[in-house]
C-alpha positions in Angstrom: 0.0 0.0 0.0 1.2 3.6 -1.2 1.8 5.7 2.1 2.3 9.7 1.6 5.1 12.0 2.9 5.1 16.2 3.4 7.2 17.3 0.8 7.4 20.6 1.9 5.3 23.1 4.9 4.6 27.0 4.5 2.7 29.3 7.3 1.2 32.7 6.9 0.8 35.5 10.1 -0.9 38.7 10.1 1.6 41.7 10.4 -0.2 43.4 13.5 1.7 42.1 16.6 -0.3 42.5 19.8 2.2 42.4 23.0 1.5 41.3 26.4 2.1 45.2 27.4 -0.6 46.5 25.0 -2.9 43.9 26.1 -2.6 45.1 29.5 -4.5 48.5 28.5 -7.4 46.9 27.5 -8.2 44.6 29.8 -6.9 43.5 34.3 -3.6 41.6 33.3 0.5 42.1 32.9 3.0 40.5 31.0 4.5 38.7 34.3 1.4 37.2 34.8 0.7 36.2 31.4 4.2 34.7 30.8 3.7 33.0 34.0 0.7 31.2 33.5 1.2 30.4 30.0 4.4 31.4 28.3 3.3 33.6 25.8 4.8 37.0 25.2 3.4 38.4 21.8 0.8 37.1 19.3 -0.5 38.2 15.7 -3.8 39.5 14.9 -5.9 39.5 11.8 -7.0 43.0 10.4 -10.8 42.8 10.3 -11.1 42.7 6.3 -8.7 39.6 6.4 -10.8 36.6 5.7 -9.9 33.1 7.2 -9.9 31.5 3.6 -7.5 34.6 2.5 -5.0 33.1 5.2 -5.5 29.5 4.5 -4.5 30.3 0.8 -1.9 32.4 1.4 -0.1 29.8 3.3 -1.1 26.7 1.4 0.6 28.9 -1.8 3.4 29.1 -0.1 4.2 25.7 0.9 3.3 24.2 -2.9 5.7 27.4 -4.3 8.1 25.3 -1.2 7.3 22.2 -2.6 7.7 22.9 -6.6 4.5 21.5 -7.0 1.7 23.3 -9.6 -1.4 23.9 -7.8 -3.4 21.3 -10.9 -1.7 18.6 -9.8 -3.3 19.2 -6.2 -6.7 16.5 -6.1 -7.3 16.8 -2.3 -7.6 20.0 0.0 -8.5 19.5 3.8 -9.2 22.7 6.0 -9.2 22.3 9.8 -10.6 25.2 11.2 -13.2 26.1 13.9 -13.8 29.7 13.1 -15.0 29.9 9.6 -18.0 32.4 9.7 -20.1 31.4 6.9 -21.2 28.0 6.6 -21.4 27.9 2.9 -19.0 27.7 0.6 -16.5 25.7 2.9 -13.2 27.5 3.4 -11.5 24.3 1.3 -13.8 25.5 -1.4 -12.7 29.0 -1.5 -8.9 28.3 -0.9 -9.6 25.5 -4.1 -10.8 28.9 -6.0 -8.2 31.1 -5.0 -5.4 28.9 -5.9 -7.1 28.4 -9.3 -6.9 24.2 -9.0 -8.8 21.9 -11.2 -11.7 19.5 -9.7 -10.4 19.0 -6.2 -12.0 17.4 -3.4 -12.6 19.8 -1.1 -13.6 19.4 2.7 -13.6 21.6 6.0 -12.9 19.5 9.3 -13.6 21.0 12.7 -12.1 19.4 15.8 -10.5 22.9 17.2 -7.2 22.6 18.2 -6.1 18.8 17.0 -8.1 19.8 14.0 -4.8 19.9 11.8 -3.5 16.3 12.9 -6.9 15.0 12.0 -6.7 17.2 8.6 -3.2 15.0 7.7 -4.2 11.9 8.6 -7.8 12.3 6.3 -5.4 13.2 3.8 -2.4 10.5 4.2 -5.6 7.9 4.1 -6.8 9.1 0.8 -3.8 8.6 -0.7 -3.1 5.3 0.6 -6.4 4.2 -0.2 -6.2 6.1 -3.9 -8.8 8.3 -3.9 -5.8 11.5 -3.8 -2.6 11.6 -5.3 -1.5 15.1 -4.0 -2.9 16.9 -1.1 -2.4 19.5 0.8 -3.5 20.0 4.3 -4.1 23.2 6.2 -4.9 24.5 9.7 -6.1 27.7 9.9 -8.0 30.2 12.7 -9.0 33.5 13.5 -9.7 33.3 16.6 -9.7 36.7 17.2 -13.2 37.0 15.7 -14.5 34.7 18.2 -12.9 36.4 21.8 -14.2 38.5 24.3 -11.4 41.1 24.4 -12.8 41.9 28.4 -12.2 38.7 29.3 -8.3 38.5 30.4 -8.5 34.2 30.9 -8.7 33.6 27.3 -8.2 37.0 25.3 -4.5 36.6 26.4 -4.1 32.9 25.1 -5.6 33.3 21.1 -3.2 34.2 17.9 -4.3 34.3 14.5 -2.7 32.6 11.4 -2.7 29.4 9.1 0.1 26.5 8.1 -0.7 24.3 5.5 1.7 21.3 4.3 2.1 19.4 0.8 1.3 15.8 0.8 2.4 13.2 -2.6 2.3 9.5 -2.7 5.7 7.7 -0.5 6.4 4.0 -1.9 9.0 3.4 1.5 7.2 2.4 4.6 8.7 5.9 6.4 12.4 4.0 7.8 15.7 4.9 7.2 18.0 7.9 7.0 17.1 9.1 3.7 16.8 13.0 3.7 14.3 12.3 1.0 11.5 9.9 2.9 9.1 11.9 5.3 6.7 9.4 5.3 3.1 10.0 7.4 3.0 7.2 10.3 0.0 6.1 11.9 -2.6 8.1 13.5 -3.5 7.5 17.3 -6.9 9.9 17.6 -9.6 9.8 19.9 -11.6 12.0 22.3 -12.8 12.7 25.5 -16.6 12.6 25.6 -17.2 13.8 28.9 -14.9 16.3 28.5 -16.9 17.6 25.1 -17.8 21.0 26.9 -14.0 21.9 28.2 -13.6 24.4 25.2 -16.4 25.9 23.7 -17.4 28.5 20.6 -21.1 28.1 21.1 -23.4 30.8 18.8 -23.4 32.7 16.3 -21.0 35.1 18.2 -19.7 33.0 20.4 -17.1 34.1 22.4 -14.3 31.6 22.9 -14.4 30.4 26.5 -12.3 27.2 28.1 -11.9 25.5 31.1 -8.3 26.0 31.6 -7.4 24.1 34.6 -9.7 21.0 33.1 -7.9 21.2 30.4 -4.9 21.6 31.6 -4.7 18.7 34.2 -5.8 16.0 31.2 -3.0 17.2 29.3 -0.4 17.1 31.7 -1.3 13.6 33.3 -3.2 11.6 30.0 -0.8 12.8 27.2 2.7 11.5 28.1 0.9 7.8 27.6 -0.9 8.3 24.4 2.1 10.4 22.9 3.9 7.4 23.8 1.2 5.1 22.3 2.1 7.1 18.7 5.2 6.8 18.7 5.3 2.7 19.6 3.0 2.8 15.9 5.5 4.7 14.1 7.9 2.0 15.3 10.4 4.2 17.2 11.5 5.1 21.1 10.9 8.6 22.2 14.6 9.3 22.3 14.5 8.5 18.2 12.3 11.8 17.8 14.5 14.7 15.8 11.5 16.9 16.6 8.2 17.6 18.8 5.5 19.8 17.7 2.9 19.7 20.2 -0.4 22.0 19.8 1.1 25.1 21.1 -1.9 26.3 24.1 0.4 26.6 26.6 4.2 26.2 27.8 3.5 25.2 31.1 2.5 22.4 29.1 4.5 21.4 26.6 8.1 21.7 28.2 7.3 19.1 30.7 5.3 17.1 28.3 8.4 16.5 26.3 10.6 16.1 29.6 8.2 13.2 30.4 7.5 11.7 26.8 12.0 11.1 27.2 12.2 13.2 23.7 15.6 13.9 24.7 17.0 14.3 21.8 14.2 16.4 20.2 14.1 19.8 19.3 11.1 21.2 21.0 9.1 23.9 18.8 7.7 26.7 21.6 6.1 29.0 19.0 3.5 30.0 21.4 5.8 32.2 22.6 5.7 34.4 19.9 2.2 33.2 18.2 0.2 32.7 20.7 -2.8 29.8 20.8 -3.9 29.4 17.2 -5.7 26.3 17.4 -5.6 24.3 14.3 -3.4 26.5 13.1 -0.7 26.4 15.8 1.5 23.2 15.0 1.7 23.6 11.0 3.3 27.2 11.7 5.2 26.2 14.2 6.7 23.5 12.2 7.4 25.5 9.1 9.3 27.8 11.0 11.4 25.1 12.4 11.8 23.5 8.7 11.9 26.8 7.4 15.1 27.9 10.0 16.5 24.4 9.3 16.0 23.0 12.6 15.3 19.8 12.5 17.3 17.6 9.7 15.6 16.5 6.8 14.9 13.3 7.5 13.8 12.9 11.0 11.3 11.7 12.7 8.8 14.3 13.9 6.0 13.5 16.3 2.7 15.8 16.1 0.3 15.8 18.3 -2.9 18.0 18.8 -5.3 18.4 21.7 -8.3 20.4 22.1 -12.0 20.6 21.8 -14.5 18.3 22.0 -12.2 16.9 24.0 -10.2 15.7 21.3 -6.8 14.5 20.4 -4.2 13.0 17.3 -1.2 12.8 16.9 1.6 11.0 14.2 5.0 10.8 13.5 6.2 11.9 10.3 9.9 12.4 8.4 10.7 16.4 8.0 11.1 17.2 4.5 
């Protein structure tokens, strides 16, 4: 059976950069206690006439300019996203349009924040099952049409901005050294039912609203063991791992998440530094940035893993292209 690999990852972000220190004029807070609680220091914002499908396109044209592939030859486009406004056309649709491909499946998934790990592994099955040859996959948010700007436990988390990554059939089963495989492993997704209300949009208006703490003890004490659980089906030990990309809510989380996981020779992407919570968005950028900067080698094994919503989770190891 034909696997895929990501030949190649692209990420857009608004300009407008909203500091801790600016945030603290318009609503109770401070940048000590902000990078305290969560690690962030700065995030982007989308203008108000910047659409949602306007960022998913322009970082899905990035990475296929990345991956010297012509937008025809894309047959699959998967869009995870929980903040699309209208309901109809789908934000795939509209990205489909923009980037002027032929007859393209097109599909919207919403599972929040693990939303893009769900998006590649859709995508890696289609290929390996034929119905795509070349995909590409894309996380992308704008939360900040969805927050309550009064509200200093979850206006301080939320970034804007979209990643997107280039999938094309891999004949290897993902092992070796090759800087040329970057094969997509096996998915190991599920949710947390009873946990379905931990982070809501609810409405027409919404606003975003989470229980942090909720959230925050599952991810500390459940994810070591099913991060764990995905890299046993890529068929590698945690200390294998050239790279981590977790979803980037919080640092409190993901530095000891990676501590306990035994990634110890990882390098550990911490883009929420500087982006902020972008939900689906958050571990495509943070990725291309660390491809982009060379970080990791080509080659490696990578494990993502998403968490959010629903309460829901996925995660996979793949080779950096």
């Amino acid at each position: 059976m034909t696997g895929s690999r990501v030949v190649a990852l692209g990420h857009y972000q608004p300009e407008r950069v909203l500091t801790n220190d600016e945030l603290a004029t318009m609503v109770e807070t401070n940048d000590e206690w902000i990078q305290s609680r969560v690690g962030i220091r700065e995030r982007r914002i989308a203008a108000p006439d910047e659409s949602v499908d306007e960022m998913a396109w322009r970082a899905a044209d990035k990475a296929l300019a990345n991956a010297g592939v012509d937008a025809t030859e894309i047959d699959y486009v998967v869009v995870a996203t929980c903040t699309a406004i209208d309901r109809s056309p789908n934000i795939a649709a509209r990205v489909a349009a923009r980037l002027g491909l032929g007859h393209p499946a097109a599909i919207d998934l919403n599972t929040a924040c693990s939303g893009f790990a769900y998006a590649l592994a859709t995508a890696d099955q289609a290929i390996r099952a034929g119905a795509a040859t070349k995909a590409i996959v894309i996380g992308v948010e704008k939360l900040s049409d969805w927050t309550d700007w009064t509200d200093r436990t979850t206006c301080v988390l939320i970034g804007d901005g979209a990643g997107a990554a280039v999938l094309v059939p891999d004949d290897t089963d993902g092992s070796g050294d090759s800087d040329q495989v970057a094969g997509v492993g096996p998915v190991v997704w599920g949710s947390v039912p009873e946990m379905s209300d931990a982070v809501r949009i609810e409405g027409r208006e919404g606003p975003f609203q989470q229980e942090g703490l909720s959230v925050f003890r599952w991810a500390t004490t459940q994810l070591p063991e099913i991060a764990q659980q995905v890299c046993e089906r890529a068929g590698l030990k945690p200390e294998d791992l050239g790279g981590v990309v977790l979803h980037q809510a919080n640092l409190r989380i993901i530095e000891p998440l990676a501590k306990r996981l035994g990634a110890v020779n990882a390098v550990v992407a911490k883009d929420v530094v500087e982006s902020g919570n972008t939900s689906a968005a958050s571990i495509p950028i943070a990725l291309s940035k660390l491809v982009e900067k060379r970080e990791i080698p080509s080659g490696a094994p990578v494990l993502l893993f998403g968490f959010g919503g629903g309460l829901s989770y996925a995660g996979q190891v793949i080779r950096c292209p």
